[in-house]
C-alpha positions in Angstrom: 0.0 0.0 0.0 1.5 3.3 -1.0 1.7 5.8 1.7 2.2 9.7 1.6 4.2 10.8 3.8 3.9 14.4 3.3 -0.3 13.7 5.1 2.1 11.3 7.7 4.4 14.6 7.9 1.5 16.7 8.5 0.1 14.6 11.1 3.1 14.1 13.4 3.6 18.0 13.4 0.0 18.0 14.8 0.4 16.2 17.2 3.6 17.5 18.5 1.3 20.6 19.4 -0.3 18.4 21.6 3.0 18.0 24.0 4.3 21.5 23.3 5.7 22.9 26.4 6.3 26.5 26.6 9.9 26.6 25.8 9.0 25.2 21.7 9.9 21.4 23.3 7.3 18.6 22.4 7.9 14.7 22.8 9.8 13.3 20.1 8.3 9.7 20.5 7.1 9.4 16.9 8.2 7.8 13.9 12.2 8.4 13.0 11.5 9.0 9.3 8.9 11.4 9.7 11.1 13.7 12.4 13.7 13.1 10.2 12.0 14.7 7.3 10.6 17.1 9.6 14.1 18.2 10.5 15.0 18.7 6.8 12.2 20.6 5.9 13.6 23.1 9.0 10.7 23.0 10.7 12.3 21.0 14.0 15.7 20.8 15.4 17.7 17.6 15.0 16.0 14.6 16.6 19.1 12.4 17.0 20.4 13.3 20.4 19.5 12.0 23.9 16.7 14.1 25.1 13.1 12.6 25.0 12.0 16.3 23.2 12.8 18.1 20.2 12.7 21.4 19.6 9.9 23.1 17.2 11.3 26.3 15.1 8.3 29.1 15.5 7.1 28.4 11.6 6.6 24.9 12.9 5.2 26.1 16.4 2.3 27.9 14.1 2.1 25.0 11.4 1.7 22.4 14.2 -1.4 24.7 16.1 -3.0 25.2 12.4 -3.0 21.3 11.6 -3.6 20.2 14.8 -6.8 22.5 14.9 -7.7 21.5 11.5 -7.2 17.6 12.5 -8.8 17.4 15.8 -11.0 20.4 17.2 -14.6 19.6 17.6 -16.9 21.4 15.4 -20.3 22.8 16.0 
């Protein structure tokens, strides 16, 4: 089954808003490829170190609110 990664992209950067601390940190306990692509597009820090968070640049800080609104918030 072909998957597209760019939706898979999308959807880990939505949920990262949902562990976003204050200081642009979120849990990194998602898929490698996809924080790896995430990391290359500049939108987080590099995820290969030894902290359990990665940090979110502020384009991705916005990004991650707007998809994660768009995926999850109840409507009406």
């Amino acid at each position: 089954m072909p998957i597209d990664e760019r939706k898979i992209d999308e959807a880990v950067l939505g949920l990262l808003y949902l562990t976003l601390h204050e200081d642009g940190r979120a849990w990194k306990g998602f898929d490698w490829k996809s924080l790896d692509r995430l990391h290359r597009m500049g939108l987080i820090e590099d995820p290969v170190n030894k902290n359990t968070s990665v940090v979110l640049t502020e384009k991705a800080i916005a990004e991650s609110k707007r998809i994660f609104q768009l995926l999850f918030e109840k409507r009406g």
